[in-house]
SEDREN-593089 format. One record per atom (N, C-alpha, C, O): x, y, z; residue in one letter. Coordinates in steps of 0.1 Angstrom, whole numbers, plus 5000, padded with zeros to 4 digits. Atoms other than C-alpha are relative to their C-alpha. Example, Ala and Ser with C-alpha at 12.3 -4.5 7.8 and 13.67 -1.06 7.14 Angstrom:
residues 2
500949885000A/512349555078A/500950125000A/501950125007A/499149895000S/513749895071S/499250115008S/499750225009S/
This chain:
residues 292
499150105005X/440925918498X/499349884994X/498649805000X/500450165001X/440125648478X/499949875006X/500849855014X/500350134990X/438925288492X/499949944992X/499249954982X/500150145008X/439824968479X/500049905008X/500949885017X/500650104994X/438124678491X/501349884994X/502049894984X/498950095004X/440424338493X/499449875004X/499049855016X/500750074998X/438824038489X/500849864998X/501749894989X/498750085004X/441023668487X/499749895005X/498849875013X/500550134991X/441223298497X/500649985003X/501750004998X/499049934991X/442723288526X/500849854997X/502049855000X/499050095004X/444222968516X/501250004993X/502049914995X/499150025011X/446623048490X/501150045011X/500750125019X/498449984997X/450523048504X/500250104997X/500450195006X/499449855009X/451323328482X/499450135009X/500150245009X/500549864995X/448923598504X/501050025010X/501350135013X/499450004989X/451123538532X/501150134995X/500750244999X/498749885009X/454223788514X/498650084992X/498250174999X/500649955006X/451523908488X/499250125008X/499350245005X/501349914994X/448824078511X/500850165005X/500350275003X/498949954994X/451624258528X/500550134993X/500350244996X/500149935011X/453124398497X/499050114999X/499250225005X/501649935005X/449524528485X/500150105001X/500150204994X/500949834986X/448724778518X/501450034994X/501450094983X/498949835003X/452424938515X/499550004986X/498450004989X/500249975013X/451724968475X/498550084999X/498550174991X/500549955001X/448525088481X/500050165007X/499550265002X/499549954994X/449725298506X/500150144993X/499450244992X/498849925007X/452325458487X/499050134990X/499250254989X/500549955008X/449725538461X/499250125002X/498850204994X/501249874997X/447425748484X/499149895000X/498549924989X/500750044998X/445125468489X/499449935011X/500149875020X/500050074987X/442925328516X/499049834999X/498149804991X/500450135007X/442324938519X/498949985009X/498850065018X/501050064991X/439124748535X/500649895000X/501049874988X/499750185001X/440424368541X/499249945002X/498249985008X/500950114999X/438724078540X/500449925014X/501549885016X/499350044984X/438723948579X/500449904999X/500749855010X/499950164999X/439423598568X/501750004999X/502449905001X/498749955007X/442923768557X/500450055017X/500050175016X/500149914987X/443423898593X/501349955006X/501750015016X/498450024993X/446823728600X/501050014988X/502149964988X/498849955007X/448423868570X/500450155001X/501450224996X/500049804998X/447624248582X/500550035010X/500550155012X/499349954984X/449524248620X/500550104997X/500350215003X/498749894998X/452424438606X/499550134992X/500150244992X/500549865011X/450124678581X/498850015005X/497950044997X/501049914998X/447524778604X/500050124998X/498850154997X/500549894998X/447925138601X/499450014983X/498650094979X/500750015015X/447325048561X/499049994997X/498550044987X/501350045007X/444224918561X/499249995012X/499850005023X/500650014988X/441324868582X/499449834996X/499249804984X/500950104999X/439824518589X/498849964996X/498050005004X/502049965000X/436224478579X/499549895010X/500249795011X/501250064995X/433624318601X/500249875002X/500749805011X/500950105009X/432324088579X/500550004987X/500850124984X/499849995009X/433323998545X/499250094991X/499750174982X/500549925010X/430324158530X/500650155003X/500850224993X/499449894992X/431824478551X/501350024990X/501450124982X/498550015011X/435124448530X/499850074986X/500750154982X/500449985011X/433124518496X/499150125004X/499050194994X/500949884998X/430524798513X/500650124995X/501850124997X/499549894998X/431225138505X/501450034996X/502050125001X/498949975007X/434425098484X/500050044988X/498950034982X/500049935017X/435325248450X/500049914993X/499449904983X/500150125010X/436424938438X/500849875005X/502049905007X/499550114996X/437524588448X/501249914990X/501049874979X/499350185002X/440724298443X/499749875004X/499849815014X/500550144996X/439624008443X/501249934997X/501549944985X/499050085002X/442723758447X/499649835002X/499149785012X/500250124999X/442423398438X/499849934988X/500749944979X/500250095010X/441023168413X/498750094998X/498450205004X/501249925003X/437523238393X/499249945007X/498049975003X/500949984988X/435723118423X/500050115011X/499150125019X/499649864991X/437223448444X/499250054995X/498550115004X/500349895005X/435523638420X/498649994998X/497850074999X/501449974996X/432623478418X/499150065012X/498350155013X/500649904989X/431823528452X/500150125002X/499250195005X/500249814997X/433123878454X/498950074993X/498350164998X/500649935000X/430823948428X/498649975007X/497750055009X/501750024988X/427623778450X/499750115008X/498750185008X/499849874990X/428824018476X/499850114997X/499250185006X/499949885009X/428924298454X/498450014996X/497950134996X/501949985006X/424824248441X/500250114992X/501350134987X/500249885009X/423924528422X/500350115004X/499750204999X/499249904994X/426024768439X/500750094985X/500750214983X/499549985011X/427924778405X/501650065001X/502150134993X/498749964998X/431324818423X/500949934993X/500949814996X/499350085008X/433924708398X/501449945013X/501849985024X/499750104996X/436024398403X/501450034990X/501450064978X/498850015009X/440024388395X/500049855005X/499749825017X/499950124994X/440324028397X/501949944996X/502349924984X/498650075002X/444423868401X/500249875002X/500049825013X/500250165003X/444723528394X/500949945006X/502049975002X/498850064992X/446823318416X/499449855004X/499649795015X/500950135006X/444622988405X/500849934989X/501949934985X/499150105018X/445122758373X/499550084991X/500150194989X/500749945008X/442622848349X/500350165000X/501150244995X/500249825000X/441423208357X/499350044990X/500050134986X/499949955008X/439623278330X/499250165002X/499350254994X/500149865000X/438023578344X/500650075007X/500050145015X/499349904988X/440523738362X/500950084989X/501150064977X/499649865014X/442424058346X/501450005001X/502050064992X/498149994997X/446424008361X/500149925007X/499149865013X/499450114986X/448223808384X/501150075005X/501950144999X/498849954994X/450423888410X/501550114998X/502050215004X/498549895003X/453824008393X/499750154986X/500450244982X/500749855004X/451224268372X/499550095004X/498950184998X/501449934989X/449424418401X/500850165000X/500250265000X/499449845002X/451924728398X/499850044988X/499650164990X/500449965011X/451124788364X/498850025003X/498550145002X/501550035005X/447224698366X/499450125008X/498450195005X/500349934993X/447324918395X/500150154995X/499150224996X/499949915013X/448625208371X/499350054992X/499050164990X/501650005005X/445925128349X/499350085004X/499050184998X/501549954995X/443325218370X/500050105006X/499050175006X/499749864997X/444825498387X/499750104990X/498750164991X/500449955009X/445125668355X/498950034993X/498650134986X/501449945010X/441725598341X/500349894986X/499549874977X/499750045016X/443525408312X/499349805004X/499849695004X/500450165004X/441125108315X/498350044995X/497850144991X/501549985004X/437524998308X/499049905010X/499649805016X/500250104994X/435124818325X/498549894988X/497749914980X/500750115013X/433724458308X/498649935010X/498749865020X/501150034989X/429724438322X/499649834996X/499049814986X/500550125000X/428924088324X/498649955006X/498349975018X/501850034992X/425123948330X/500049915009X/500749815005X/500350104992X/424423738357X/498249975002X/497350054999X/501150014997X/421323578368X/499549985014X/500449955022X/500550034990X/418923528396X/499249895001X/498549894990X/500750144996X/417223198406X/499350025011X/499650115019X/500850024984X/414623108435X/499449904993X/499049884981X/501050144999X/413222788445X/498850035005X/498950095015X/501150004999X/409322788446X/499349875005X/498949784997X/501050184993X/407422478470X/498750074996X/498550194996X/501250005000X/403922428463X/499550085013X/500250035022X/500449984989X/402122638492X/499850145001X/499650204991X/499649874993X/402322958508X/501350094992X/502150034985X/499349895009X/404423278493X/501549985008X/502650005003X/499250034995X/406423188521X/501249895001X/502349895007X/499450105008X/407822868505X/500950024991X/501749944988X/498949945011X/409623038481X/501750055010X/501950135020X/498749944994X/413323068490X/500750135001X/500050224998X/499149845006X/415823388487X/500449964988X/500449854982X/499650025015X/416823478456X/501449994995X/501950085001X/498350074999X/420523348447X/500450094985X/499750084975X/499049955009X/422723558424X/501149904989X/502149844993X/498650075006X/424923388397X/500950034986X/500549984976X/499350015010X/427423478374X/500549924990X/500649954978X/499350165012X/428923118358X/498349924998X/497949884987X/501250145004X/425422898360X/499449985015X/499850015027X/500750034988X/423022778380X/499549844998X/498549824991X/500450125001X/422722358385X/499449915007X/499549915019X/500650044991X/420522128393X/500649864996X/500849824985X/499350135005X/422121778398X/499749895009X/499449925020X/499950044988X/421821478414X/500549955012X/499649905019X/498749964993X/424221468435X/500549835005X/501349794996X/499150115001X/425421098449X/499349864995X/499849774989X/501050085008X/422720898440X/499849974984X/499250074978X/500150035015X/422620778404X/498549924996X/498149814994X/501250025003X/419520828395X/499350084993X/499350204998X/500249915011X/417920988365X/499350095005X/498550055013X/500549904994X/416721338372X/498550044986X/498750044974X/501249955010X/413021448352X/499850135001X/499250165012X/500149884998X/413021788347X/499550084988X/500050064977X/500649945004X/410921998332X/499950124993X/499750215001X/499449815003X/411522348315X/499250064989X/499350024977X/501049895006X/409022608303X/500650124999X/501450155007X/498949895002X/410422928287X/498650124999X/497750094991X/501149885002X/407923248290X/498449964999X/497650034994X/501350014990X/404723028307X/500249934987X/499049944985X/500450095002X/405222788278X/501049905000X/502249945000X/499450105002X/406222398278X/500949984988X/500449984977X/499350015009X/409222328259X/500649865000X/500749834988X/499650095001X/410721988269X/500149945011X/500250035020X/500150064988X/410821728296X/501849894998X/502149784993X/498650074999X/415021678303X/499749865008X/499249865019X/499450124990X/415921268315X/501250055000X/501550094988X/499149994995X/419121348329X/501149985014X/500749955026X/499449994985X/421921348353X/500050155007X/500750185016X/500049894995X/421121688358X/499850094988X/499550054976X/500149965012X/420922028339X/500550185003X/499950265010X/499149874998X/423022338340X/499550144991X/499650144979X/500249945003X/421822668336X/500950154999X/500750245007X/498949915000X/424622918326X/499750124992X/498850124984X/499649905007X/425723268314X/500850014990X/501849934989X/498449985011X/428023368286X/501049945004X/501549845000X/499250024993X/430323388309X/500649895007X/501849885009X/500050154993X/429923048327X/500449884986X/500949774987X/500150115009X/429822878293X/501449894996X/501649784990X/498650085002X/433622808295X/500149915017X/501149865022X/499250064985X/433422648330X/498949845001X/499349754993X/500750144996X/431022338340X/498849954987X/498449844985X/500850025009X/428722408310X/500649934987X/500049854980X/499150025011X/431522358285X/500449855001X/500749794990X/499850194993X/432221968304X/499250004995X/499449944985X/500950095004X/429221918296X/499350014987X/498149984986X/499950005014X/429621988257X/499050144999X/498250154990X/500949875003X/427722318259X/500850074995X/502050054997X/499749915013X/428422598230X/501150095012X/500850105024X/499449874991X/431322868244X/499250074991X/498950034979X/500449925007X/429623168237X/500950115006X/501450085016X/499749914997X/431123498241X/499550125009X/498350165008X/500849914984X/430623738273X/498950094993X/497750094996X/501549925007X/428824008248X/499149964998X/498150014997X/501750085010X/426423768236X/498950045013X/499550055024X/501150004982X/423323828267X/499349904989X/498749924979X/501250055003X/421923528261X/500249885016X/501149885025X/499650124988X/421223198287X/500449854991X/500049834979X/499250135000X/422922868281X/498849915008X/498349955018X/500650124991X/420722508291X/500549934994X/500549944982X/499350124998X/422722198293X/499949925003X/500849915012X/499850104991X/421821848302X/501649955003X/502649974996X/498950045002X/424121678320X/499849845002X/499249765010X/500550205000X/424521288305X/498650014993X/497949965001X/501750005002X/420721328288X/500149884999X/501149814997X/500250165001X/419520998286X/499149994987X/498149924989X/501049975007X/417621088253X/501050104989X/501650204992X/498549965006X/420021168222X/499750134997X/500550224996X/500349895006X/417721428211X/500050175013X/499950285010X/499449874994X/418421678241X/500850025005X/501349955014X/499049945004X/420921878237X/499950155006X/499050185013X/500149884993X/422022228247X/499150094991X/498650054980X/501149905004X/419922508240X/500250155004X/500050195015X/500449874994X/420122888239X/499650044997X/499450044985X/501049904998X/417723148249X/500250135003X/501250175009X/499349845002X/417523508245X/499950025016X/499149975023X/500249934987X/418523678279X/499050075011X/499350095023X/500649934997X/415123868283X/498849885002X/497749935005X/500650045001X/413423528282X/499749915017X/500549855024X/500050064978X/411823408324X/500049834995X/499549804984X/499350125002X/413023028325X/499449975011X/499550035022X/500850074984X/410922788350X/500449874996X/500349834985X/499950154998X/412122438360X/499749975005X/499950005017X/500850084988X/409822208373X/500649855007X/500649764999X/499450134992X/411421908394X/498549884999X/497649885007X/501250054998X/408821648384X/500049825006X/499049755008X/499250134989X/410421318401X/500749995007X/501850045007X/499549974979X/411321278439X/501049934995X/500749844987X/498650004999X/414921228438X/500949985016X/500850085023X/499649984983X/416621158476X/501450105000X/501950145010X/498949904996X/419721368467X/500250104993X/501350144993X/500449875008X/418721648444X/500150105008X/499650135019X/499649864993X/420721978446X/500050124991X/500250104979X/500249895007X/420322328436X/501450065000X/502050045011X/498449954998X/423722488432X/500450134993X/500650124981X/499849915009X/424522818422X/501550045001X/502150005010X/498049985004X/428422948409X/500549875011X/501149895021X/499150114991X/429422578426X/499950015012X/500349905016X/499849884988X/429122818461X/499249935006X/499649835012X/500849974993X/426022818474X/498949884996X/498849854984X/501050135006X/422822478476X/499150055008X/499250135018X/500750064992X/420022398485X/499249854993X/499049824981X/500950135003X/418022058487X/498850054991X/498350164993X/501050025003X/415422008463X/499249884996X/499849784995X/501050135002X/412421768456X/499150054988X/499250164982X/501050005009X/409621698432X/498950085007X/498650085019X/501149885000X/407021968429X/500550134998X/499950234993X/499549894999X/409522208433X/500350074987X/500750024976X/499549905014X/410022508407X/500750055002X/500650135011X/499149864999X/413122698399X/499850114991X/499650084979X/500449895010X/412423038384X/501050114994X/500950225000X/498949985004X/415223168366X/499750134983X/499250124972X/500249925010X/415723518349X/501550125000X/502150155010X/498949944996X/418523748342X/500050105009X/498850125013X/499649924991X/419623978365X/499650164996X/499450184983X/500449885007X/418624348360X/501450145005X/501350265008X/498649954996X/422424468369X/501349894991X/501349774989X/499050125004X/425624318353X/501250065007X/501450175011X/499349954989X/428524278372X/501350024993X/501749934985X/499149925004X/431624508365X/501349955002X/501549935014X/498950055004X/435024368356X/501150114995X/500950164984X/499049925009X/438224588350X/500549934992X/500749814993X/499050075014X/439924538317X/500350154998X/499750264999X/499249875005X/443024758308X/500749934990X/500850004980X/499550005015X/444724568282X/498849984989X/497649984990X/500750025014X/443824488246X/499249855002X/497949855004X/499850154995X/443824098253X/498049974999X/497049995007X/501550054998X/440523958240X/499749905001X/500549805000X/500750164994X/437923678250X/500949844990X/500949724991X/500050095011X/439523518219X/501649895008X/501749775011X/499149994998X/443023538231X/500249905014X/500649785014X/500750124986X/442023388269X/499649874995X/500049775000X/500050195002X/440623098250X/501549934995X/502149834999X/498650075010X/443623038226X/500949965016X/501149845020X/499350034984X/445623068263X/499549865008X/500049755009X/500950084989X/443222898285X/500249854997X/500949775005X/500850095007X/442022618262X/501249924992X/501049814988X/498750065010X/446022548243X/499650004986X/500349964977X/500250035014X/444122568213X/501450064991X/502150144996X/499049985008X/446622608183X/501349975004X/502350035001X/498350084995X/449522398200X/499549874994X/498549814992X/499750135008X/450822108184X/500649925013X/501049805012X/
């Protein structure tokens, strides 16, 4: 029997009726669900539908392919969860924006059709990997953080100019003053990169996106680099509230001396698409362009 993983924020109002739905619809279909345990008081009445998982990451293990319900923070995380597994992502939008999500709510019986059938495709998107490097020991080096939208380093409440450093393939290229400096994907380019006047590029493009944010110095500006190119930021001024931040999610503290080492991902993460409806289309939507 097929397994579909159910991944969601348990916040939204709407899962409360929504979640419910789902299991009988999945049900019906011949399908079997994993839930997300954070979802665990919308499943009383459809336990024999689905099983519980664990653990969130448990929810996404060992399924054919996941929902992700929410805004495009649901989906980021799901795909964290997901790593290089390469289990595709239906994502249903029940947020504002959304710009990467594939349906919302009153299409989930169609989208679900879709995919039954076969009549979709899936859209691979690059993500990258980051790790913080301290002066010292190999042990200094942090885990390595997954990110699909960007990866930022900012200062966080302190207003205080950030000096940062950034060498592209072991050579020096420019020394950012900033309030920070945003390291995104294609994909990301419409979300925190785009605030901060960086180029939209389109998901096909594989390249990386660099962004100050605020430069204090007219001449730096965003910057893109080919996808295949390793990306090091040096932190070269102690800062007391300097943060590393990946998809908005996930931080850590950083200081001066510190290096971030930043390269794409060697996996891209899987997206259903069953209509026509292109990147262009989503912006024109998203963005209001061409309204009076």
């Amino acid at each position: 029997m097929p397994c579909v993983g159910i991944v969601a924020n348990p916040g939204k109002p709407i899962l409360r009726d929504l979640i419910p739905w789902l299991l009988r619809l999945l049900e019906a279909k011949g399908l079997h669900a994993v839930v997300d345990p954070r979802l665990a008081e919308y499943v009383e009445k459809e336990r024999d539908a689905c099983r519980l998982a664990v653990t969130e990451t448990d929810a996404v293990s060992g399924v054919d392919w996941v929902i992700a319900i929410g805004g495009d923070g649901t989906l980021l995380k799901t795909a964290r969860m997901i790593g290089a597994s390469g289990i595709p992502i239906l994502g249903v939008n029940t947020g504002t924006l959304g710009f990467m999500m594939q349906t919302t709510p009153d299409e989930l019986v169609v989208a679900l059709d879709h995919v039954l059938r076969g009549a979709y495709f899936l859209d691979g998107r690059m993500a990258l990997l980051a790790q913080l490097v301290r002066p010292g020991p190999p042990e200094e080096r942090s885990q390595i953080f997954a990110a699909l939208n960007d990866i930022v380093i900012d200062k966080g409440a302190v207003c205080r100019v950030v000096e940062l450093g950034i060498t592209v393939n072991g050579e020096y290229v420019n020394t950012v003053l900033a309030d920070g400096l945003i390291v995104s994907t294609p994909t990301g380019s419409t979300a925190y990169s785009l605030s901060a006047g960086g180029p939209i590029v389109t998901p096909s493009l594989e390249a990386i996106i660099l962004s100050p944010i605020c430069p204090h110095t007219l001449s730096n500006r965003s910057m893109v680099i080919s996808s295949h190119d390793r990306l090091a930021i040096d932190i070269q001024a102690d800062h007391p509230d300097l943060m590393l931040t990946v998809d908005g999610q996930e931080s850590l503290t950083a200081h001066a001396g510190d290096r971030i080492e930043i390269r794409r991902a060697p996996y891209t993460v899987q997206l259903i698409r069953y209509a026509s409806r292109s990147f262009y289309d989503v912006l024109r939507t998203k963005l209001k362009w061409g309204e009076r």
